[in-house]
N, C-alpha and C positions, 0 to 999 in steps of 0.2 A: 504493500500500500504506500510505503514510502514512496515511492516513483510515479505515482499520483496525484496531482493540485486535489486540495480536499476544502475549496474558498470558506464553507461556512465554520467546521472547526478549529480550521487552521486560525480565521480572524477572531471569534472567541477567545482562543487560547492568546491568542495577541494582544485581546483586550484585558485582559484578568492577570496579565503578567505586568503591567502599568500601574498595578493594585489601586484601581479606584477606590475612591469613597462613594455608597451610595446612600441618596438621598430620592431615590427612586422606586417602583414597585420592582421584582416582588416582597413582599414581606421577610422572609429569612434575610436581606439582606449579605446577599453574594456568600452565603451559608452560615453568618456570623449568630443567627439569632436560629436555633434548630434544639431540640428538645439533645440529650445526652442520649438517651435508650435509641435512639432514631441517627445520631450522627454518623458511625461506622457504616452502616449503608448507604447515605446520601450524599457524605460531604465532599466526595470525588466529584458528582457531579453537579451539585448546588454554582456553583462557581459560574455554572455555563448558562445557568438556566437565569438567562438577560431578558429585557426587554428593547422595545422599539428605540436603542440611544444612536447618538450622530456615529456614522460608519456601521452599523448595525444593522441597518436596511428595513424593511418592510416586507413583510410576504405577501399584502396586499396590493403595492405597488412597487416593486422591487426594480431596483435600480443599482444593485451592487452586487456583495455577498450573495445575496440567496437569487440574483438574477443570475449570475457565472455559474452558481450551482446549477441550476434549472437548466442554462443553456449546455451545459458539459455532460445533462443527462439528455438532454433532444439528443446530443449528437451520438453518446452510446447508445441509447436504444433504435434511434434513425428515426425522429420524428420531427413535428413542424413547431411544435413545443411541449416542454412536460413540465406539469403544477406539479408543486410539493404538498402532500395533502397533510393536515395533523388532525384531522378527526376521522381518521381510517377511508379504508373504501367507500362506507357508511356514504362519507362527504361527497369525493367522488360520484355516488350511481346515481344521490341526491341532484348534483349538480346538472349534469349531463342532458336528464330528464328534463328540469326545469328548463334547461336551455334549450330544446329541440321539441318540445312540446308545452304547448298549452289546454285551457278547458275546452274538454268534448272532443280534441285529438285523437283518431286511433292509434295506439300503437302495438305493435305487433309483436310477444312477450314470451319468451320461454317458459312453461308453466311451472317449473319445476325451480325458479329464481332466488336468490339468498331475499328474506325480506326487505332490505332496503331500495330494492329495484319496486317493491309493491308500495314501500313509502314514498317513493318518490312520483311514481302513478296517482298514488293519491292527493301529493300535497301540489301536485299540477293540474288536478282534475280532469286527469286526460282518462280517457276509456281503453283499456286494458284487452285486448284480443290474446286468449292464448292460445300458443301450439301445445301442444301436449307430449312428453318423450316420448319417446321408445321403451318397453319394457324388454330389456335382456334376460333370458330366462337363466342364462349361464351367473350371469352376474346378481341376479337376486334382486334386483333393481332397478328405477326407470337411470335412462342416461341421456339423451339429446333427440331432439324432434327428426323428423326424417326431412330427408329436402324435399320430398312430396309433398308433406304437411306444410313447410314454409312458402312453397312454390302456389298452393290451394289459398293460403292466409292471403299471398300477395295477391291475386286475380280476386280475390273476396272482397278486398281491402287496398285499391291500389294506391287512395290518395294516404293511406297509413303514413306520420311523419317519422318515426323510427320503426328498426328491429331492434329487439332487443337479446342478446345471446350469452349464455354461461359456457369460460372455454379457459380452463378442464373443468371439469365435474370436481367434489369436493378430493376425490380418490383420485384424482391424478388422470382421467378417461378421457381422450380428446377425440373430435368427431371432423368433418368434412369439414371446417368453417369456409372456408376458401370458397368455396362454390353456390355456399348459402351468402356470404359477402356479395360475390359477383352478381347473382339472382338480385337480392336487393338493389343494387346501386343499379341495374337495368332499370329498374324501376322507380329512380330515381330519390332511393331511400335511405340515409345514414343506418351504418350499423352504429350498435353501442354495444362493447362488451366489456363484462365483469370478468377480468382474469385476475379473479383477486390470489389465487393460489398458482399463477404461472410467472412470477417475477423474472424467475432463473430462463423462463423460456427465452428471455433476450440473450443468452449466452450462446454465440455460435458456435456448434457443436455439434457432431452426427449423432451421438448420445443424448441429446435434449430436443424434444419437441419444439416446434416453430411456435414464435407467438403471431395472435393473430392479427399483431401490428407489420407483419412481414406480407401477411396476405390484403391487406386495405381496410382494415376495420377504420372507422371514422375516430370514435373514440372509447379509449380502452383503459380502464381501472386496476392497478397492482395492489396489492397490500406487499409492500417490500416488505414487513415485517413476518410476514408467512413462512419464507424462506431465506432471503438474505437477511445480514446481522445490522438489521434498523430494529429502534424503539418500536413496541405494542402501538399500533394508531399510525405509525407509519406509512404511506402511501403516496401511488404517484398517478398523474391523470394525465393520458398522454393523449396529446391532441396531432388529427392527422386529419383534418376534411377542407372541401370545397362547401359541402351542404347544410353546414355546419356555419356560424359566427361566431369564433375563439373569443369575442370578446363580451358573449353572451356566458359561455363559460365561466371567463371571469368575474363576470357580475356575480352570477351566483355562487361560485366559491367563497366570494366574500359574502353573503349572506346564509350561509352552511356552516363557515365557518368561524370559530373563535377570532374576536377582534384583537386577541393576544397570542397568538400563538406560540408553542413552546418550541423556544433555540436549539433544547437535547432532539428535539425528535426532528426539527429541522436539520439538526446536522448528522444525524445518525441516517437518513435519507440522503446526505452527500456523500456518507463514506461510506454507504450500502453498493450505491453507484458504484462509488471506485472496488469495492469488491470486488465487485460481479467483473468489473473490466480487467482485472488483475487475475485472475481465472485464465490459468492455460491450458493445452488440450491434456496435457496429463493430471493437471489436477483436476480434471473431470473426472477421467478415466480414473482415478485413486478412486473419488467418490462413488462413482455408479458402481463401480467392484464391490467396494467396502458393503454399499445396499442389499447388491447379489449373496454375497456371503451371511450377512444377516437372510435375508430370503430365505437363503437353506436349513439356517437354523430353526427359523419360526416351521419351515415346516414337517420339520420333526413331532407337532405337535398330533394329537390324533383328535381333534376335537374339530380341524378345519383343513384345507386345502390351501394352499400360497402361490396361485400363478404367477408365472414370469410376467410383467407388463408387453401390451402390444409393441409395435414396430413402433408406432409415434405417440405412446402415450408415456407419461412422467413414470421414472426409471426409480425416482424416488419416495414412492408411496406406495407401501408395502400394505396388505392389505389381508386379513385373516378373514375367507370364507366359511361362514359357521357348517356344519354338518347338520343334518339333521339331528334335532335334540337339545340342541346347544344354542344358548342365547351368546351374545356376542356380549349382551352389558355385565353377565357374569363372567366370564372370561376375561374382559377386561379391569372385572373387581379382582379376580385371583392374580394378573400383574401389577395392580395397585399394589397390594397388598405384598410384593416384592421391591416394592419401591420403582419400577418401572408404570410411567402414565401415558399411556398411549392420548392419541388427538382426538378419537370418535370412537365408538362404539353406538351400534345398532342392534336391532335384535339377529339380523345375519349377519355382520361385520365387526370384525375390529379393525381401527385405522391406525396403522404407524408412518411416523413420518423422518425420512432421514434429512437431516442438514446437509449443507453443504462444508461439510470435509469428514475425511474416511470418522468411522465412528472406532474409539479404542478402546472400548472396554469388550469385548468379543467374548472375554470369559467370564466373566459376570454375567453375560447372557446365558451363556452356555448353563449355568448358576440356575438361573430365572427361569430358564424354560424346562430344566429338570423337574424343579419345584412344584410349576404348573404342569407341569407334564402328571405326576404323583398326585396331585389333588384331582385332577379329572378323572380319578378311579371312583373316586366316592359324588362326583355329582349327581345328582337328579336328572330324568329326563325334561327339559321341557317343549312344550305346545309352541310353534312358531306360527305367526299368521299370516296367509297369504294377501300381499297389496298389492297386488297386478291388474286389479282391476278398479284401481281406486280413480284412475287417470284415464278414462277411456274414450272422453270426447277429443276428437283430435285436434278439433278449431272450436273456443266457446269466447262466451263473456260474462264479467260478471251477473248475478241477477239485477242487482239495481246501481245505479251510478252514484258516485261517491255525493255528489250534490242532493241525492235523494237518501242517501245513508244519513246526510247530516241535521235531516229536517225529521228522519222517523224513529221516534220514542224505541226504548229500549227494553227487556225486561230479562230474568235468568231464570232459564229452565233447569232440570239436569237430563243428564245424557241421555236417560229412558225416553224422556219428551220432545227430545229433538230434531228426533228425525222428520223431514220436511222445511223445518226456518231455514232462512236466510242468516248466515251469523255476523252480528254483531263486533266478532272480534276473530284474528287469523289464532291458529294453531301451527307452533311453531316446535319442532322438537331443536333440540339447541345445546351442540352443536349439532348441525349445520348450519341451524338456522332459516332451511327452506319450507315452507310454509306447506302442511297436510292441508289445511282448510284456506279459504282468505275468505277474512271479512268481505261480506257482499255474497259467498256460493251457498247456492242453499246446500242443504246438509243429508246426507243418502246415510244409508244405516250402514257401509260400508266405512264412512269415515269416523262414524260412533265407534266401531268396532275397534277400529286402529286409536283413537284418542284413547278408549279405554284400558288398552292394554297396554299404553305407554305407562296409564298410571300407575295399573298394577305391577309393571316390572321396573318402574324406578326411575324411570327417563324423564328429564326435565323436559317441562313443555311450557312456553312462556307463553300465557294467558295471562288476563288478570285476574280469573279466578282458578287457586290453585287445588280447588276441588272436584267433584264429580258434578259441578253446575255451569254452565257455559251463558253468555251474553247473546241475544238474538234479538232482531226485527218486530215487535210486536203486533207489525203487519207485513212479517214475512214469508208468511206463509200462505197455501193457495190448496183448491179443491184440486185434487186431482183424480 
C-alpha cells in the first residue's frame, strides 16, 4: 500500500501531526475527553475522526482531499465518477432511485431485492413492477429472473424509467447481466445495480467475476466494506450513464446523507481503493487456493454438501448445502459455539465468507469441524419447508400504491387471520435482509407458513411486531 497516494488518510495524518487545539465538534475533542474503560479501543482512531476544517474538504462539495480520492477511485474501477458513500449501500440504492424516478414511475425490480431498493421505491412513490427469480432446485433457492421475464416486463412496460438488478446474489451467484443490460438500454432504460457484495469484482482477474460496471450498468452500489478492508457503512456509488443526470445523484446523496460525515470511514474507502489496486495476480491466486482448501474441509462435514463455485461466480463464498434433516440455523449455532461465526444461515444454508488474503488458521478449523462433525451424531431430525412456490408470478405489482398505503388505516391480526390482507409492513429475515413479504402484497397462506416457521426456528425477522401478530390494511382485503 505504500506505493499508493492514499489523499484522504495520508492528509488526516498531516493534520493531527500539527497537534491542533480544538475548539470544534466532535465532542471527544481529537480523543482528549473519552471515558478510561473505552480509551484502548478508540484512541488510535479518535484523532482522525475530524470534521469539515480548512484543507479538510467537504464530501458534499469536495474540492480536495476527498475529490482526488473519489477521482483515483473512477479511474480504478473505470468509471465517469464514484461517490464515497458513509451511510452504506442503504444510501446509495436510496439515492439512485430518487434520482431516476419519481411519483407513479414504473420501475422494473428484481423481486427478490435487499430492502433498501423497496425503501427507496417507496420514498419516490414510484410503482414497483416485479420480475420474479428463478427457482434452482439444485441450489434450494430463488436466484435471478430469466431474461425472458425481463424481456416480457420490458414490452409490458416500455416507458419503465429504471431496471432495477441484484449482481451477485447474497452467496456469491452471478447470472447473464450483460444481456439483461443490453435489452434494457434498447429500450432506452438505465440499469441500477446493487452489487453491494461484488466490491472485489473490480479486480482484474481470471479468478474473479466481472463487475457489472464492465458490462454498462448505468449505476452500481459497493458496500466496500463487504469484502475489502473499509469501515462497516462503507461504500461507493459509481456513476457511469448518458440516461442518467450525475448531478441528480448528487443532490440526493446529500439529502440520504449525514451533513457530517465520518473522516474514519471516508478514509478507510481510500485505502480500500488502494487495496484492491495493490492486489497482484498471485495474491489472488494465494487467496482463491486458501478458499479451495477451506472448501475441502467444510466438506468433510456429513450434514451438507460444499460445491465448487461456477465458472463466473464468487470463488469466495463458501456455502454449506443442508441435507435433508438438517437446518442450517442449527449448524450454524454448533460453529458459534466453537467460536467460529459464519455470515448467514438459512434453514438450507450456511454462508461462509473468505476475505481477501489466504486465511491461517487451517488447523483450528481442522479443530472446528471435528467438533461439529461429533455433535451431528446426536442431533435431531428436522422438518424443512418447501419455498419454491412462494415467488410464482413472474411479472406483478404491488396490490395498492404507496400513496394509497399512506391514507388507509391500519390494524394487527395474527398469523391465523391473515391470510388474504394486504400487509401493512414487509417481512424481512435479516441477514439478508431481502424481503419474504413487502408491505403492499397481499398475503397467501404460503407466506404464513414460511413467517411462521422463521419464528419457530429462531430466525430474526424484522417486523415491528416481534410476535405471532402482523400489521395489515384494514381494507385490504377482498371477496374472493
Amino acid at each position: 500500500m505504500k506505493h499508493f497516494h492514499i489523499p484522504i488518510l495520508q492528509k488526516l495524518i498531516a493534520f493531527q501531526a500539527q497537534n491542533p487545539i480544538s475548539f470544534h465538534v466532535p465532542g471527544h475533542k481529537n480523543g482528549a475527553l473519552f471515558p478510561d474503560e473505552a480509551r484502548p479501543f478508540f484512541e488510535s482512531i479518535l484523532p482522525l475522526d475530524l470534521t469539515e476544517l480548512p484543507g479538510l474538504d467537504d464530501l458534499h462539495a469536495p474540492r480536495e482531499m476527498i475529490r482526488e480520492a473519489e477521482e483515483l477511485a473512477a479511474t480504478f474501477f473505470e468509471t465517469q465518477y464514484t461517490f464515497f458513500l458513509v451511510g452504506g449501500s442503504t444510501a446509495g440504492n436510496l439515492a439512485m432511485l430518487l434520482a431516476t424516478c419519481s411519483s407513479n414511475d414504473d420501475v422494473i425490480v428484481q423481486r427478490n431485492c435487499h430492502k433498501s431498493i423497496m425503501n427507496g421505491l417507496e420514498l419516490a412513490g414510484a410503482r414497483p413492477v416485479f420480475i420474479a427469480p428463478e427457482y434452482d432446485e439444485e441450489e434450494q433457492r430463488y436466484l435471478a429472473p430469466s431474461e425472458n421475464t425481463l424481456e416480457q416486463a420490458l414490452r409490458q412496460y416500455p416507458s419503465a424509467k429504471a431496471v432495477v438488478l441484484t449482481y451477485p446474489d447474497y452467496f456469491g451467484k452471478t447470472f447473464n447481466i450483460k444481456e439483461m443490460i443490453d435489452l434494457s438500454h434498447a429500450y432506452h432504460i438505465p440499469v441500477l445495480v446493487d452489487e453491494a457484495h461484488g466490491v472485489h469484482f473490480s479486480i482484474k482477474d481470471r479468478h474473479i467475476p466481472d463487475s457489472s460496471l464492465t458490462m454498462g450498468a448505468d449505476v452500481v452500489v459497493q458496500s466496500a466494506h463487504k469484502m475489502a478492508p473499509a469501515m462497516t457503512m462503507a461504500s461507493y456509488l459509481h456513476f457511469q450513464s448518458s440516461l442518467i443526470q450525475k448531478e441528480r445523484v448528487s443532490h440526493y446523496l446529500q439529502m440520504v446523507q449525514s451533513s457530517s460525515p465520518s473522516y474514519p470511514l471516508l478514509a478507510s474507502l481510500d485505502i480500500a481503493r488502494a487495496f484492491l489496486q495493490s492486489l497482484s495476480e498471485a495474491d489472488v491466486q494465494a487467496i482463491v487456493e486458501s478458499a479451495r482448501t477451506l472448501r475441502r474441509k467444510f466438506s468433510m462435514l456429513t450434514c451438507s454438501t460444499v460445491r465448487n463455485p461456477g465458472k463466473f461466480d464468487d470463488p469466495l463464498k463458501i456455502t454449506l448445502h443442508m441435507k435433508e434433516g438438517y437446518s442450517g440455523k442449527e449448524i450454524a449455532a454448533l460453529f458459534e459455539n466453537e467460536g467460529v461465526y459464519p455470515e448467514l444461515a438459512t434453514e438450507t444454508h450456511v454462508l461462509f465468507i473468505h476475505g481477501l488474503k489466504p486465511f491461517t488458521q487451517m488447523e483450528e478449523m481442522d479443530r472446528v469441524i471435528k467438533n461439529v462433525q461429533e455433535k451431528l451424531k446426536s442431533m435431531p431430525y428436522h422438518a424443512i419447508i418447501d419455498i419454491e412456490d412462494i415467488l410464482i408470478q413472474p411479472i406483478g405489482e404491488l396490490e395498492l400504491s404507496y400513496a394509497e398505503m399512506r391514507r388507509m388505516p391500519v390494524k394487527h391480526v395474527s398469523y391465523d387471520q391473515a391470510e388474504g390482507y394486504v400487509a401493512a409492513e414487509a417481512v424481512i429475515p435479516y441477514p439478508p435482509g431481502i424481503p419474504i413479504l413487502l408491505r403492499g402484497e397481499r398475503m397467501t397462506k404460503r407466506h404464513l407458513q414460511q413467517m411462521k416457521q422463521f419464528l419457530e426456528n429462531g430466525i430474526s425477522i424484522q417486523t415491528r411486531n416481534q410476535t405471532n401478530m402482523i400489521s395489515v390494511f384494514e381494507e385490504g382485503i377482498e371477496d374472493t
